[in-house]
VOBA-1610 file (N, C-alpha, C; in pm, whole numbers, padded with zeros to 5 digits, always signed):
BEGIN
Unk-02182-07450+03402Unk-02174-07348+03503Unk-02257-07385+03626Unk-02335-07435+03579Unk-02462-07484+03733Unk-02382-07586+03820Unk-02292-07700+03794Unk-02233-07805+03853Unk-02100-07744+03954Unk-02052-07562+03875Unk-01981-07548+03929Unk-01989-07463+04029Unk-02118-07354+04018Unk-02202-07276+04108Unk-02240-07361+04198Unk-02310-07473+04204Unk-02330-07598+04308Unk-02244-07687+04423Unk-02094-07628+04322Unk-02033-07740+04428Unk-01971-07604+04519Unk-01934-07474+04467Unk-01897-07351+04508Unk-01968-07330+04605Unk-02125-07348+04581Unk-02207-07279+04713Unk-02215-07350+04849Unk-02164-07518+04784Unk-02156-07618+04865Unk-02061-07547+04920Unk-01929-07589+04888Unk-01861-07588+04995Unk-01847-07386+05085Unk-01897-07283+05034Unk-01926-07173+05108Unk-02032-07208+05193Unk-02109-07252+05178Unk-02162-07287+05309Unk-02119-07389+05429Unk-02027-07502+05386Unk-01935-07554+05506Unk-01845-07462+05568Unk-01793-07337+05467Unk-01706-07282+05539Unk-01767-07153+05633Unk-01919-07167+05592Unk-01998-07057+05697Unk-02018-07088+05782Unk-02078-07214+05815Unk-02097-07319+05934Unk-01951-07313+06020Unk-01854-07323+05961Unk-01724-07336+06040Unk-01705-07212+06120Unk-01768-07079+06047Unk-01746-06952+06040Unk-01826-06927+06167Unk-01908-07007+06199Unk-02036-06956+06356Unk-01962-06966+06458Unk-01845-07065+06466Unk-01751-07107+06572Unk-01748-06971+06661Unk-01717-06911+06791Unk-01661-06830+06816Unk-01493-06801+06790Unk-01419-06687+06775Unk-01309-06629+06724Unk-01252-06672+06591Unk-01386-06722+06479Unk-01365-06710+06361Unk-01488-06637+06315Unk-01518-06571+06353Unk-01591-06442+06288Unk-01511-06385+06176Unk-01401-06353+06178Unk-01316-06279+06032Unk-01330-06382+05914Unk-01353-06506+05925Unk-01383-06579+05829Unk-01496-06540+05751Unk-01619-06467+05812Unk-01703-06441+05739Unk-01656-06305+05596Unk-01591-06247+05633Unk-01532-06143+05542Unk-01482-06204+05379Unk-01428-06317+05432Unk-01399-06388+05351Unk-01478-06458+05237Unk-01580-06522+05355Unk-01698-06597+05283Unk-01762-06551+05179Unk-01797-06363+05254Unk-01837-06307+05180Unk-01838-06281+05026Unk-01665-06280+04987Unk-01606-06262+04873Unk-01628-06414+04812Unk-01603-06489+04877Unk-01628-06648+04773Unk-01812-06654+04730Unk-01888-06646+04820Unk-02028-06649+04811Unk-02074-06482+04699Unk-01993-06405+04656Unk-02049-06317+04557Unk-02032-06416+04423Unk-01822-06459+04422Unk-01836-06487+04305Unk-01911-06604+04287Unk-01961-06701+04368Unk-02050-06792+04324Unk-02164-06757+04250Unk-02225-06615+04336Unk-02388-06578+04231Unk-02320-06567+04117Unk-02210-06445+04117Unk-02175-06438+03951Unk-02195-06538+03859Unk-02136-06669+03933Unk-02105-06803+03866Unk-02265-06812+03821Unk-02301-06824+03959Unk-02471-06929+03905Unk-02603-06830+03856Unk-02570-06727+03826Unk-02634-06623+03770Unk-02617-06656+03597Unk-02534-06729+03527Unk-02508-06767+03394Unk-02593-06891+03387Unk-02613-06956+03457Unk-02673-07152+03472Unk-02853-07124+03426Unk-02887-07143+03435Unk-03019-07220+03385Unk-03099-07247+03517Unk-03030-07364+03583Unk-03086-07372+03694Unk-03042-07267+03816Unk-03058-07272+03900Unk-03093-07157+04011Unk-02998-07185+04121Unk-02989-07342+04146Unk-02888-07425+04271Unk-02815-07322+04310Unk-02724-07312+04243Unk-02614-07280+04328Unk-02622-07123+04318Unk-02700-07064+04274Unk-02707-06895+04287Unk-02780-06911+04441Unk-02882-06985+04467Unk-02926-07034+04571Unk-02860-07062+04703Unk-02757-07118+04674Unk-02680-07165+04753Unk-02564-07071+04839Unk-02540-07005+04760Unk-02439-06893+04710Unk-02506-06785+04795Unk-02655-06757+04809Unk-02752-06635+04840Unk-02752-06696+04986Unk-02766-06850+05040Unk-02805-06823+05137Unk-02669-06825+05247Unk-02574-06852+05172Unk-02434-06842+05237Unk-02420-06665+05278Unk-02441-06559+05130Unk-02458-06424+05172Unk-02496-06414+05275Unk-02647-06448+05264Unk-02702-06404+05422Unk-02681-06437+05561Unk-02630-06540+05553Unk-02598-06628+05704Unk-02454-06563+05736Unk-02361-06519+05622Unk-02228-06433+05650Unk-02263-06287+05720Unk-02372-06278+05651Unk-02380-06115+05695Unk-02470-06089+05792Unk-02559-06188+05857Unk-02616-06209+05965Unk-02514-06175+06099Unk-02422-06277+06037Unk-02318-06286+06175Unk-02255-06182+06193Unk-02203-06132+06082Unk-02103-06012+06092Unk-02187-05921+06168Unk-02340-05902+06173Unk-02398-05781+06214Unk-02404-05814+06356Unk-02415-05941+06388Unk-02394-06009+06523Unk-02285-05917+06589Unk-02165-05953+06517Unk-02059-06009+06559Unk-01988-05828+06555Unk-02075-05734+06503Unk-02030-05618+06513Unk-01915-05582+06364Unk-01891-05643+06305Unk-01809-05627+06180Unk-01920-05550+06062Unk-02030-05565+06100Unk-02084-05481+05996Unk-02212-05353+06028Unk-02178-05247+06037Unk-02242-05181+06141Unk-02396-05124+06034
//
């Protein structure tokens, strides 16, 4: 579960980074939903990685959205 929480949080966070672009803000909505089920994922593991990973994708999604007015 940790290898797969790891590579999950990996790639939610490339797609958050993509997500800062201007007029992909709705991407974060998205992110959102991939970066929960990752904690789910890495909430079972042992190690922490990718719950980690997963947490800081949450926050950088929902940073923006509050930016970006999508989350009031």
């Amino acid at each position: 579960m940790n290898v797969i929480s790891t590579i999950w949080g990996v790639v939610v966070l490339l797609l958050t980074i993509l997500a800062l672009f201007p007029f992909l803000g709705w991407a974060n909505w998205f992110i959102l939903v991939l970066a929960v089920i990752g904690v789910i994922i890495g909430a079972f593991g042992k190690q922490k990685t990718g719950l980690i990973l997963n947490g800081i994708a949450i926050v950088i999604a929902s940073i923006r959205l509050i930016i970006g007015g999508g989350i009031i």
